[in-house]
C-alpha positions as MATLAB code, in Angstrom:
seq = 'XXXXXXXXXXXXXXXXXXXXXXXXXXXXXXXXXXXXXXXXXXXXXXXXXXXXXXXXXXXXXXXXXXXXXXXXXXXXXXXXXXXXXXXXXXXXXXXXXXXXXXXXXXXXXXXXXXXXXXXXXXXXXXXXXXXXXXXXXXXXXXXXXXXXXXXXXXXXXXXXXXXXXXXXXXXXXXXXXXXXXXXXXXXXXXXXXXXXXXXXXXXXXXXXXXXXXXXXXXXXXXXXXXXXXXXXXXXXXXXXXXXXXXXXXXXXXXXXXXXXXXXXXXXXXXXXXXXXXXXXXXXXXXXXXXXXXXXXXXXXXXXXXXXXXXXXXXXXXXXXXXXXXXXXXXXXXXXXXXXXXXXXXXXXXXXXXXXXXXXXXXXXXXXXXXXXXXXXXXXXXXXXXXXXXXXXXXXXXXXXXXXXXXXXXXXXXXXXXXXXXXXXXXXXXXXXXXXXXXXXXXXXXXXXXXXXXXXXXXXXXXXXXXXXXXXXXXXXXXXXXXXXXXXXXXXXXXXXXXXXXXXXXXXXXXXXXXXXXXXXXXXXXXXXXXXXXXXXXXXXXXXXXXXXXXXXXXXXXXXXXXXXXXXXXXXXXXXXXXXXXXXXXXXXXXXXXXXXXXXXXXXXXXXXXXXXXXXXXXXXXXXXXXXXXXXXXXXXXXXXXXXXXXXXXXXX';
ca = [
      79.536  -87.382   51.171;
      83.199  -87.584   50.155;
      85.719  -90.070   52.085;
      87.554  -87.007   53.761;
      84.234  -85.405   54.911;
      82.977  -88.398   56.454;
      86.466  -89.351   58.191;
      86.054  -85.320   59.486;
      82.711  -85.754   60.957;
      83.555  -89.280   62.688;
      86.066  -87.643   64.406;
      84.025  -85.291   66.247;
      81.844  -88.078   67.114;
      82.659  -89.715   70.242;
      80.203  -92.618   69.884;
      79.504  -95.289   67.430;
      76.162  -97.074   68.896;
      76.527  -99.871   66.428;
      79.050 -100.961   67.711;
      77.831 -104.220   69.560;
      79.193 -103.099   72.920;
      76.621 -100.591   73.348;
      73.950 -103.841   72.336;
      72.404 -104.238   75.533;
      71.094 -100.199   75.473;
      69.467 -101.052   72.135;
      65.819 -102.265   72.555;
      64.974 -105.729   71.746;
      61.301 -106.890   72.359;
      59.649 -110.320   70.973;
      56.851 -108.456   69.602;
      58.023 -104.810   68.780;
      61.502 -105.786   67.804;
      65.361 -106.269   67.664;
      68.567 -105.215   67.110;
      70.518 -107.947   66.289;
      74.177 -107.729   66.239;
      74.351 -111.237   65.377;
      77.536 -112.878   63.573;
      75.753 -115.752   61.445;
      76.829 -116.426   57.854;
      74.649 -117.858   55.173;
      75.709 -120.930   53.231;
      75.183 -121.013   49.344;
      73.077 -124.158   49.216;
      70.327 -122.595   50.622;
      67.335 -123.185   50.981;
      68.580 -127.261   51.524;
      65.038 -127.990   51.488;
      61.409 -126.402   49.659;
      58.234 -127.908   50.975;
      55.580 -129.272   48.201;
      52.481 -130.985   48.574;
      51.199 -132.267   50.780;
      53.650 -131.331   53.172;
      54.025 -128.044   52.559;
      55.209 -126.316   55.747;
      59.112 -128.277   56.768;
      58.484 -125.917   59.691;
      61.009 -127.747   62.379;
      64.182 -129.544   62.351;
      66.974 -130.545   63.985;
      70.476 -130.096   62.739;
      73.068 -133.289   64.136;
      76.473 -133.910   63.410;
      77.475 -136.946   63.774;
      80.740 -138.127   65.999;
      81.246 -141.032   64.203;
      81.612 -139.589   60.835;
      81.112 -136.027   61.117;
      79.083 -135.357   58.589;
      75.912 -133.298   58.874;
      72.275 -134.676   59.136;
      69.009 -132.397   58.608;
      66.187 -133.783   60.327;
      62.829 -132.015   59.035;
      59.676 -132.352   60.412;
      56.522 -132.520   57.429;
      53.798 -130.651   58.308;
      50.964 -129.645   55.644;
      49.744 -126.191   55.270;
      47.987 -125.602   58.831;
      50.072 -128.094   60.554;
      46.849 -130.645   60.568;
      47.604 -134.049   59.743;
      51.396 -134.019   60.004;
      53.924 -136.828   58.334;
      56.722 -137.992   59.263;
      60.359 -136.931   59.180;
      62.302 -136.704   56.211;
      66.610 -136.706   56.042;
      69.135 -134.594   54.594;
      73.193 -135.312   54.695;
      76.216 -133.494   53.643;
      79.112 -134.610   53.817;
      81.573 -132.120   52.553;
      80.582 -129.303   55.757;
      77.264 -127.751   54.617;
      78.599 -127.243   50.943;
      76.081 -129.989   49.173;
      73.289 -131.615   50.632;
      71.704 -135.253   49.806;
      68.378 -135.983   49.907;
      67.713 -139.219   51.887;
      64.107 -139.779   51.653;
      61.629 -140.273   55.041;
      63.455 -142.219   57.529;
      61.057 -142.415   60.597;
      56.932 -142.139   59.882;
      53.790 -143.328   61.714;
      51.505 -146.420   61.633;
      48.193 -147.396   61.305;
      48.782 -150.062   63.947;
      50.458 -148.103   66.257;
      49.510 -145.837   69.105;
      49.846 -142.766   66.926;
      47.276 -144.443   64.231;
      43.570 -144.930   64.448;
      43.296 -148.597   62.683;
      42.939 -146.654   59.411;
      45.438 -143.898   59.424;
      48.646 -143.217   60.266;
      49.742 -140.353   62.478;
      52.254 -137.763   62.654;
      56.045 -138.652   63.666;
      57.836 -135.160   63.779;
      60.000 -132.581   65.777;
      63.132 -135.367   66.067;
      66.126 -134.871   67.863;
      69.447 -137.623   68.107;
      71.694 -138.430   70.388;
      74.637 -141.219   70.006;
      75.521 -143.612   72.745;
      76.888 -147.177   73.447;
      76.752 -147.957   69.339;
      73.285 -146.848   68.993;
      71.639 -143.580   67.604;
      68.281 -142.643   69.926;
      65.729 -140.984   68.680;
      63.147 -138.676   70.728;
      59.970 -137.416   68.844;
      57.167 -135.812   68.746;
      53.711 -137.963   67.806;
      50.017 -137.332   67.109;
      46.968 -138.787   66.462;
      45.557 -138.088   62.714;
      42.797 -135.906   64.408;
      44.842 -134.560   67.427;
      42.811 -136.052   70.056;
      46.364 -137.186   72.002;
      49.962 -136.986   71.280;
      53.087 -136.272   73.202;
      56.787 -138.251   72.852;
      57.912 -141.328   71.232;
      61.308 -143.370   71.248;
      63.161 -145.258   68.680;
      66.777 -146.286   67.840;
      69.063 -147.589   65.166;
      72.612 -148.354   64.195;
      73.109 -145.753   61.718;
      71.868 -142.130   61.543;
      70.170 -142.665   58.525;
      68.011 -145.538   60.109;
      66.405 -147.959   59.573;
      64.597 -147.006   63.475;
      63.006 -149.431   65.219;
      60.203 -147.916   67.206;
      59.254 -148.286   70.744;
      56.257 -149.888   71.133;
      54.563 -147.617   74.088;
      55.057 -143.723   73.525;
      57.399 -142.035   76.498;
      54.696 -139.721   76.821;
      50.717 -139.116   75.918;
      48.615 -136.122   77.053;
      45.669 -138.424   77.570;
      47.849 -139.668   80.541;
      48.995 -136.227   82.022;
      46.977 -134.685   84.367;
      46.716 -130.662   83.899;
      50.049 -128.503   84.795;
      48.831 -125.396   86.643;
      45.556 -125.892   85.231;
      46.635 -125.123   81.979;
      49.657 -127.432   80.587;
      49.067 -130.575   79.021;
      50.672 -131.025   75.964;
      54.521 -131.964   75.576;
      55.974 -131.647   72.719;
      59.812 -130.185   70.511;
      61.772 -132.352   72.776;
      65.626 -132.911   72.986;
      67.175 -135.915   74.327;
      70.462 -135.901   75.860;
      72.252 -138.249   77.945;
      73.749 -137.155   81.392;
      76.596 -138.874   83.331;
      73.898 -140.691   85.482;
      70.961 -140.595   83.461;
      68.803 -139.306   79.997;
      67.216 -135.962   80.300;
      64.340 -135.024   77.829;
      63.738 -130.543   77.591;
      60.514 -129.876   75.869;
      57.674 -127.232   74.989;
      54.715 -127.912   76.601;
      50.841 -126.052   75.840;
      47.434 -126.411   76.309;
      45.274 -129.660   75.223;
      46.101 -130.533   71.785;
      48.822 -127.747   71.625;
      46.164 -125.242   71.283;
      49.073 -122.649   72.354;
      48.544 -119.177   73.806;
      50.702 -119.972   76.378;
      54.370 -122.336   76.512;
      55.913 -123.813   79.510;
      60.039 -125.428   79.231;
      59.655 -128.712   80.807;
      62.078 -131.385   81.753;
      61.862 -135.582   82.046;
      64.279 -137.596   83.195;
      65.229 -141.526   82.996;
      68.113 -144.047   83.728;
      67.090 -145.464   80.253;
      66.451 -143.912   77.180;
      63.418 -145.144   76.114;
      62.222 -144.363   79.603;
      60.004 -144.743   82.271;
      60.398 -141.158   82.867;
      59.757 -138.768   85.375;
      58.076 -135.468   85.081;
      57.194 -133.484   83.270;
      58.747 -130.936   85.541;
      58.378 -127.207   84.552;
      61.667 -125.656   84.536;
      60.783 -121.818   82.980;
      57.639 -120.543   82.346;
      55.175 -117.281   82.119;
      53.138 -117.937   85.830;
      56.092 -118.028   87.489;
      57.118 -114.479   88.764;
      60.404 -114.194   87.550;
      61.956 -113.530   84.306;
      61.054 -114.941   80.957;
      60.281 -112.778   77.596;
      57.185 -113.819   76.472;
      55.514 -115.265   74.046;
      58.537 -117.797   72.806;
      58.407 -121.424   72.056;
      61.833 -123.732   73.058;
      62.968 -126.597   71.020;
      65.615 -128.005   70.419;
      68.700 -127.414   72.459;
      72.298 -128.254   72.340;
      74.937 -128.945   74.827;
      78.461 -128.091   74.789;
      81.480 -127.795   77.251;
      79.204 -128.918   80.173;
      76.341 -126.921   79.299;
      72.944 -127.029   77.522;
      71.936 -124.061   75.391;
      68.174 -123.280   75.201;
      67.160 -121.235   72.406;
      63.897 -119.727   72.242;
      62.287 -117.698   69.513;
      58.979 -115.160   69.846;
      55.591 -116.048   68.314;
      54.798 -112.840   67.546;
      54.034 -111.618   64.092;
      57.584 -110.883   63.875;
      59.641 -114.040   64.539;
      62.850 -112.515   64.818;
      63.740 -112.394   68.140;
      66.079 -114.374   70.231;
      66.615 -115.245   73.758;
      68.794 -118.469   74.452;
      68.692 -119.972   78.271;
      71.440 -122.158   79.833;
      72.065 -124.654   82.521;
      74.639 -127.063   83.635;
      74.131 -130.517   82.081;
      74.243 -132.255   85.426;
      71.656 -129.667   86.727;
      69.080 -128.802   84.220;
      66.477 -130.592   85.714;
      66.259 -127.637   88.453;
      64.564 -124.754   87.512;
      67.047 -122.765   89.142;
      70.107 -123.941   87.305;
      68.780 -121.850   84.226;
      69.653 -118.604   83.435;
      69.679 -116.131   80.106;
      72.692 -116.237   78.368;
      71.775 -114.310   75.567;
      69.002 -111.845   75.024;
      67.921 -110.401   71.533;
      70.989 -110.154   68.847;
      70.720 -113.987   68.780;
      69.256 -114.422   64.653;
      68.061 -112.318   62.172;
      66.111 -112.509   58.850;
      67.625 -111.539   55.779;
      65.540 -110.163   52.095;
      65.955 -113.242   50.100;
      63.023 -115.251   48.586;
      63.317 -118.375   51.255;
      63.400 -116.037   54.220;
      60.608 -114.072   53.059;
      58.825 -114.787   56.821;
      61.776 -114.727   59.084;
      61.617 -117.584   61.676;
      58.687 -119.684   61.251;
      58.684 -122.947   63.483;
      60.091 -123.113   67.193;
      63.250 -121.646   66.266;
      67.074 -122.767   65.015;
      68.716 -125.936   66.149;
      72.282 -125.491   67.106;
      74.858 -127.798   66.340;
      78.950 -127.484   67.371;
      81.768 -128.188   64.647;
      85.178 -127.958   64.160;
      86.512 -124.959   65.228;
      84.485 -123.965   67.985;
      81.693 -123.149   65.400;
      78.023 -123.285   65.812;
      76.234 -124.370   63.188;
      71.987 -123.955   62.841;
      69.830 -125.170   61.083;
      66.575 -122.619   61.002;
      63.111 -123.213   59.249;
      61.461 -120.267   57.423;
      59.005 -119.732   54.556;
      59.031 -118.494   51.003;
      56.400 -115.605   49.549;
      54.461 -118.972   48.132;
      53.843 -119.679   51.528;
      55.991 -123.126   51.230;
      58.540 -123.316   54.124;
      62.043 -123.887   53.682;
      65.151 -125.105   55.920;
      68.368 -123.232   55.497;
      72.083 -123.503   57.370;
      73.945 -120.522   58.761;
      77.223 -120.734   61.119;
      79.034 -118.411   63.366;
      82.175 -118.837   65.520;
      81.690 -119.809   68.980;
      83.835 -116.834   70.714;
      82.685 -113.960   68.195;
      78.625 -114.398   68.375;
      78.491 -109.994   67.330;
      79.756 -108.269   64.238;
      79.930 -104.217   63.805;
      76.379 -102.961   63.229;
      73.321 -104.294   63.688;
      69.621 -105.541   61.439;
      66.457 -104.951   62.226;
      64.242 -107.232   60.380;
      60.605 -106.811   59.723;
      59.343 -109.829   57.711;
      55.827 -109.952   58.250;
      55.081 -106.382   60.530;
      56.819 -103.104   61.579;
      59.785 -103.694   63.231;
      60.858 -100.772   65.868;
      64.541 -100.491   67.541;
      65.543  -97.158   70.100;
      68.760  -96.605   71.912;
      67.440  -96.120   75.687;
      69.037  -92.840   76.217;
      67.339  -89.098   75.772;
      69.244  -86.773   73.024;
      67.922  -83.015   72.792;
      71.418  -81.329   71.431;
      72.710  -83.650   69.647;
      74.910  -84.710   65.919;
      74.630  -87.945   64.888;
      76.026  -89.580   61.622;
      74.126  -92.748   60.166;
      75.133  -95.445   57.452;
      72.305  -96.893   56.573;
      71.198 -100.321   53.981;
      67.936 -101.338   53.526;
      65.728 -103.510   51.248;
      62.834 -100.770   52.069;
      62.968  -97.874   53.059;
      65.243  -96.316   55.531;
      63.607  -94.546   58.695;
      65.610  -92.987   61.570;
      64.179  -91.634   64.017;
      65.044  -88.805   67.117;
      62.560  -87.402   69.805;
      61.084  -90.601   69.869;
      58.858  -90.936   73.730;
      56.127  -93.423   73.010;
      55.249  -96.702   75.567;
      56.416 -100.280   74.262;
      54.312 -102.977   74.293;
      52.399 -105.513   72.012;
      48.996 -104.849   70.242;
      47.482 -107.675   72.460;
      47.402 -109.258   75.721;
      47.166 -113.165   74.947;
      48.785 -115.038   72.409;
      50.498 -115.566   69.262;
      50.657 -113.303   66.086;
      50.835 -109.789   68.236;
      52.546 -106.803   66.492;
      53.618 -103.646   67.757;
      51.028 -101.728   69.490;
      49.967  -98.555   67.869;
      50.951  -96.435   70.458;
      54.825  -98.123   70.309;
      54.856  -96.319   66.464;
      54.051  -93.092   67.131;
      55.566  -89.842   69.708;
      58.574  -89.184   66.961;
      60.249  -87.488   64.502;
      61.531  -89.142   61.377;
      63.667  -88.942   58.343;
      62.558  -91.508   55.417;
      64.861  -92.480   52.524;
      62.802  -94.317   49.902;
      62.956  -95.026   45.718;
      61.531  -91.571   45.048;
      63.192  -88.995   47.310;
      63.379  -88.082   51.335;
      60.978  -87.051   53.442;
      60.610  -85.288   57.172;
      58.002  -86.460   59.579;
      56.443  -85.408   62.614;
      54.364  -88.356   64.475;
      51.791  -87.549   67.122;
      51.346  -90.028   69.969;
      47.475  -90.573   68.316;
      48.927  -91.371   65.414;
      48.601  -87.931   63.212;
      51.504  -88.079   60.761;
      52.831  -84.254   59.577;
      55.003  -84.122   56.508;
      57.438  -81.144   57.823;
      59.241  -81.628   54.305;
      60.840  -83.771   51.656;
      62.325  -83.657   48.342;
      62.915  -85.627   45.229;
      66.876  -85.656   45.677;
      69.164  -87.092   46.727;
      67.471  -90.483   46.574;
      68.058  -93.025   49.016;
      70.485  -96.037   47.189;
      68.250  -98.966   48.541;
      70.664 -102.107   49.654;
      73.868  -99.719   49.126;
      75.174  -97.330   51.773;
      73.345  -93.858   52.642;
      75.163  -91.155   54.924;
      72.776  -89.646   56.894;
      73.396  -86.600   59.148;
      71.575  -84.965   61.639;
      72.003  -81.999   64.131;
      69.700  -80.607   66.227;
      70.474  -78.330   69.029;
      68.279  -75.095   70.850;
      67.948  -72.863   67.126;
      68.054  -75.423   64.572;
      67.787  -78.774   63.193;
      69.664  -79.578   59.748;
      69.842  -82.413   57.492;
      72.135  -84.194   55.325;
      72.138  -87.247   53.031;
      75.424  -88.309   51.159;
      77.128  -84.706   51.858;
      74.080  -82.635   50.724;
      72.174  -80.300   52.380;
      68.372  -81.228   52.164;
      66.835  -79.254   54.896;
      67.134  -76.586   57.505;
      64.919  -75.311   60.069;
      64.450  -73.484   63.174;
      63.789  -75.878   66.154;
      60.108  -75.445   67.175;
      60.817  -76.933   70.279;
      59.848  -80.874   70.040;
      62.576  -83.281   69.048;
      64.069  -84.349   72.839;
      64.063  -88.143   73.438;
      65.514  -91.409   72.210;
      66.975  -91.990   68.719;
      65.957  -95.342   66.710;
      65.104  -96.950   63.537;
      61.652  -98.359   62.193;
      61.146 -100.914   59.455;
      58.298 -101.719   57.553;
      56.858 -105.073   57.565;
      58.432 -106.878   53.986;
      61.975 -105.671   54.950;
      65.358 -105.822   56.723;
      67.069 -102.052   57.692;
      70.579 -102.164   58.552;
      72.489  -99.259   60.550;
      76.286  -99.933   59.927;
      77.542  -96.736   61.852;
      75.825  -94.371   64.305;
      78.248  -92.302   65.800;
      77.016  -89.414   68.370;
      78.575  -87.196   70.207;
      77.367  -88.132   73.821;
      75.485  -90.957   75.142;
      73.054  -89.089   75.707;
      70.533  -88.467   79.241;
      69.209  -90.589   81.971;
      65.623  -92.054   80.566;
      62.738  -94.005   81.358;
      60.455  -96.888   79.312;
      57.072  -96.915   79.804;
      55.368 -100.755   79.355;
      51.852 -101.195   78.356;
      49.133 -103.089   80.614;
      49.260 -105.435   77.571;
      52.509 -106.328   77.826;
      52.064 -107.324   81.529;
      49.034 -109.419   80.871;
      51.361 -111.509   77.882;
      54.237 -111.732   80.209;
      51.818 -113.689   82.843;
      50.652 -116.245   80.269;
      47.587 -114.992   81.433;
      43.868 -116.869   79.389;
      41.472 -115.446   77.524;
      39.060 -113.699   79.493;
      41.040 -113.551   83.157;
      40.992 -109.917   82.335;
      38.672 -107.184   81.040;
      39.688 -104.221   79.211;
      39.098 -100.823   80.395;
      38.760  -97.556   78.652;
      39.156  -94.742   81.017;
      41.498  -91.595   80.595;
      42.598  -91.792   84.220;
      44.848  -94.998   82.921;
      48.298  -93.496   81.813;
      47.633  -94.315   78.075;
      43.650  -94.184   78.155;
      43.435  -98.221   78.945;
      44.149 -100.894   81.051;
      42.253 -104.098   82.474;
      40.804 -105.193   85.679;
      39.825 -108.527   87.355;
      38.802 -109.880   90.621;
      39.643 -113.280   90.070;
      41.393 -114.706   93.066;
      45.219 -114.472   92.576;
      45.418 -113.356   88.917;
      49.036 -111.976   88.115;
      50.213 -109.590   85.433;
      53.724 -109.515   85.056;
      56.220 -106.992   83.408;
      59.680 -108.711   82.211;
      62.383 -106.606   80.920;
      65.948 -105.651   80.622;
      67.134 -102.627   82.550;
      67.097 -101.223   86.198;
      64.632  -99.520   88.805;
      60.653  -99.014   87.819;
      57.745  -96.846   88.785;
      54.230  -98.945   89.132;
      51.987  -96.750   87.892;
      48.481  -96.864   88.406;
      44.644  -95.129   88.689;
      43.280  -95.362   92.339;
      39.325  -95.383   92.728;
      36.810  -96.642   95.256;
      35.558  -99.783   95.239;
      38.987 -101.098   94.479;
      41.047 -103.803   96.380;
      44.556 -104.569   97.226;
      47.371 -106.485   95.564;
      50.603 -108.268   96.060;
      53.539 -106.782   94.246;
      56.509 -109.184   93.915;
      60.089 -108.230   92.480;
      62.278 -110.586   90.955;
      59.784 -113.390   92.662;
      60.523 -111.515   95.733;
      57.670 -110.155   97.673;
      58.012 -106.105   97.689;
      54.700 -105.158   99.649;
      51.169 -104.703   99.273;
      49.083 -101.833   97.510;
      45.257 -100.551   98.141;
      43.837  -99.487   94.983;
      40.968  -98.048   96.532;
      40.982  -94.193   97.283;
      37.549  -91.898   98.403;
      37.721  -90.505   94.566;
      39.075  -90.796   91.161;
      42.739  -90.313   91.065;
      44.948  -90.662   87.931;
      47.232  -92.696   86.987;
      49.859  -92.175   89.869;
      53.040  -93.970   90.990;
      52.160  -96.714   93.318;
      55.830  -98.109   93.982;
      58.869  -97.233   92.990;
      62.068  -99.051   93.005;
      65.185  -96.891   91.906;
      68.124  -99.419   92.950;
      67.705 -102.242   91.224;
      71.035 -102.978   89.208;
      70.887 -103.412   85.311;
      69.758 -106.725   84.466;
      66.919 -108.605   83.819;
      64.026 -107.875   85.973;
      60.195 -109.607   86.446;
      57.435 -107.105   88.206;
      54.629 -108.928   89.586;
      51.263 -107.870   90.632;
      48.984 -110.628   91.968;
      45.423 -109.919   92.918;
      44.631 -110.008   96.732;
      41.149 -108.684   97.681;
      38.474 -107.340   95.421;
      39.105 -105.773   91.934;
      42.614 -104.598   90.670;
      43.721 -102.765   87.791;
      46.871 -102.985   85.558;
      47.956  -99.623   84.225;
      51.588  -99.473   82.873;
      55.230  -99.715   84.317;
      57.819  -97.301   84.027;
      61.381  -98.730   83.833;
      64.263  -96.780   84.945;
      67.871  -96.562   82.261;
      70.751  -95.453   84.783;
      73.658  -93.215   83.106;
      75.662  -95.602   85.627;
      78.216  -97.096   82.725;
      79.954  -99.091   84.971;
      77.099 -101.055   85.698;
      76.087 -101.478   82.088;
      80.059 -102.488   81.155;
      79.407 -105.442   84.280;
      76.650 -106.340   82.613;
      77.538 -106.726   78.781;
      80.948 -108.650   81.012;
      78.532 -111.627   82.156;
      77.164 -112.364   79.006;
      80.525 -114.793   77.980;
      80.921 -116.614   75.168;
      84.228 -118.786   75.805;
];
């Protein structure tokens, strides 16, 4: 496509959706995936760190800069392959802003003779974090026994960022000495220390026994010293509770600035791509309801280089202010010889979105869809990627992840079907039709014009009530009479091993009012539900053919999302009982289940008002057996209320 043509078509497009004021519209899911619009910048000494035997996976660390000097310190966390025994923690500086790095050596590690040894071995020191105060550099971090059997927090402190650290005798925390968090949390661990105008405040993951995981709790301590006593742990966010908290992401560490702490969480999915970041007030993030998202999805992305080959792997980045209202992170991610690796990226504080947006798929598919319905429509693409390139249109297919507890989920099956496609690969184009079981219909493709890999590709498509035509770089590859299908939301798909990037979609409309539908998995992951609280059920009167029941006295699924009203959908049935449905945490009524015969999958409640935001929909068991089917959530064509929306999320 020649420069004129493309500057004609843009200007009968009235819409360019990659623009990142249209971000909050684009899906972003922790398991499915996200569009990230984000603004971060590489720096050419990375990877600052490989792993090698026998502490192959660096998979934490905390990035500091220090107010004395200013320079940069890279605290990383050795952990051998399968995380089992870790080290200790090992030091990077630069001093010349991130351009070189110097290798320190191992500046805190465990003993023997301490309470983190056994009398023969010593045990793991790891996950630091720093804070400077009254001449002295303290130092929170994570220990462990060499077999696991207790661990928790540690304090120690020195004169100098680069140590020596003298270690507190007595460990600030120890699971062996917690009693159970609703009867599930035990372990604390990725802690932050910062100190508040009255006192020192510890935020922290915290698991199962032995961080087990399959379900992650935010906690907070606090002190008026920092090596402690402290009290707590208190749980400040977390999946039981019934409001709103994307699920499954681990926290650590955070990082304050102009009176506020920034949480940043990243998913444990297969995919470790997505974002969300909390934030309270310093003074009051010991309250649970001081926090509040400040940023959801668009936060990081992975690029296709060699030391990113597995996107995100650890807890996620560590943030770190500089000169210039910049934020620095420091992020931990893994290289195709399975050896992790710690890089730096930075971004200015006020601009945190660029024009366009990635979708990265390190390690599984990697799905993206504008929540609006296009039947007529034209829409012009630019497309990179170090795969293939896939857009999609028509697309109508439930989101959720391809299980209900845990870590490692990927897209469900049924979130990568219901769509038609366009593929640019090395060896041509293709057109696709895929059924929601699955069934994949090659409608066409050709040899040329061949997709130009990590360089641009102009992609056009038009589809209205006759016809649907296609073009790539100004040449006609297909034409066909509409056979009717084709009406629903447009979006991109990326195959696991790459990163697709759209740098201009420009439509002509925003499209139609739409709905989302949300698996029953997705509900039973967003309640931090256990293993076994629930049993699957295969029955075509659920909306997608399955869903799970229990009778187990006040077990909750919960659906979290981003968007407005919702339909709870569900079968009825006799024999069934009643449960509690909660909005928001606020109690919205009760439903019977139960009904003289089989009915399918109806609407049980529906909720059309609810402005667009984030949203938590609870259903808690009451009496008897209850089901979870799916939820349908509601995208308003009220722009108003989306342009008060995208006006809260500030970044001053």
């Amino acid at each position: 496509m020649t420069i004129e043509s493309q500057h004609e078509a843009r200007s009968t497009l009235s819409f360019d959706l990659a623009d990142p004021r249209y971000r909050a519209w684009w899906s972003s899911h922790p398991a499915v995936g996200d569009a990230s619009f984000d603004s971060f910048e590489r720096l050419p000494a990375n990877p600052i760190h490989v792993g090698s035997p026998p502490y192959e996976w660096p998979v934490n660390g905390f990035l500091y800069r220090d107010p004395v000097s200013g320079h940069l310190y890279a605290y990383v966390s050795e952990y051998p392959r399968g995380y089992w025994p870790p080290g200790g923690i090992l030091l990077y500086v630069s001093r010349d802003e991130g351009r070189s790095w110097q290798r320190l050596g191992v500046v805190l590690q465990g003993s023997p003779d301490a309470f983190d040894g056994d009398g023969v071995r010593p045990g793991g020191t790891v996950d630091a974090s720093l804070w400077y105060a009254d001449g002295k550099y303290h130092l929170l971090y994570g220990w462990c026994k060499p077999d696991n059997s207790d661990g928790g927090l540690a304090y120690a402190w020195s004169t100098h960022p680069e140590g020596p650290f003298t270690r507190a005798m007595e460990p600030v925390h120890a699971e062996s000495r917690q009693a159970f968090l609703l009867g599930r949390y035990k372990r604390v661990y990725a802690s932050t220390l910062i100190q508040r105008q009255r006192d020192w405040l510890i935020l922290a993951c915290m698991s199962t026994p032995r961080n087990a995981g399959g379900t992650w709790a935010f906690v907070a301590l606090t002190s008026l010293q920092p090596e402690g006593p402290y009290d707590g742990p208190r749980i400040l966010l977390h999946p039981q509770s019934k409001t709103f908290l994307p699920v499954p992401v681990e926290f650590y560490p955070c990082f304050v600035h102009e009176g506020y702490v920034y949480a940043p969480a990243t998913s444990v999915a297969r995919n470790r791509t997505f974002q969300v970041i909390y934030r309270a007030p310093l003074e009051d993030a010991h309250m649970p309801e001081s926090w509040e998202v400040y940023q959801y999805g668009s936060c990081w992305h992975s690029e296709p280089v060699e030391h990113e080959t597995e996107g995100i792997w650890g807890q996620t980045f560590s943030g770190a202010m500089g000169p210039g209202r910049t934020l620095w992170a420091l992020f931990p991610s893994k290289n195709s010889q399975d050896c992790g690796t710690i890089s730096i990226v930075r971004r200015p504080w006020k601009a945190p979105y660029r024009q366009g947006f990635a979708l990265s798929a390190p390690n599984a598919p990697s799905l993206t869809v504008f929540q609006r319905r296009f039947d007529d429509f034209r829409l012009l693409a630019e497309l990179r990627s170090s795969g293939v390139k896939r857009l999609l249109w028509g697309y109508d297919a439930p989101c959720g992840p391809d299980r209900p507890v845990g870590a490692e989920g990927r897209p469900h099956p049924l979130s990568l079907a219901g769509y038609t496609s366009l593929t640019l690969h090395a060896g041509g184009w293709a057109v696709e039709r895929v059924a929601y079981d699955g069934e994949r219909t090659v409608l066409a493709a050709g040899a040329a014009p061949q997709g130009r890999g990590m360089q641009a590709d102009a992609v056009s498509v038009e589809q209205d009530q006759e016809q649907l035509s296609i073009q790539v770089n100004g040449t006609l590859v297909w034409m066909a009479a509409r056979d009717g299908g084709g009406a629903g939301k447009i979006g991109f798909l990326a195959d696991a091993g790459s990163v697709l990037y759209v740098d201009r979609l420009q439509v002509a409309g925003l499209g139609e009012e739409c709905s989302q539908w949300l698996l029953p998995t997705e509900a039973l992951m967003g309640s931090g539900v256990a293993m076994g609280e629930w049993q699957q059920e295969d029955d075509p009167a659920f909306t997608f053919g399955f869903g799970f029941a229990t009778a187990g006295q006040g077990m909750m699924a919960k659906w979290n999302y981003r968007g407005g009203g919702f339909r709870l959908w569900s079968p009825r049935r006799p024999g069934l009982g009643t449960m509690r449905v909660y909005v928001d945490g606020v109690y919205a009524g009760e439903v019977d289940q139960g009904a003289p015969v089989v009915q399918p999958s109806c609407p049980l409640i529906e909720c059309r008002d609810l402005p667009f935001g984030y949203h938590a929909i609870t259903v808690e068991q009451q009496e008897g057996t209850i089901l979870c089917d799916s939820l349908e959530v509601l995208f308003p064509l009220d722009q108003p209320t989306a342009r008060n929306f995208w006006a809260r999320e500030r970044f001053n």
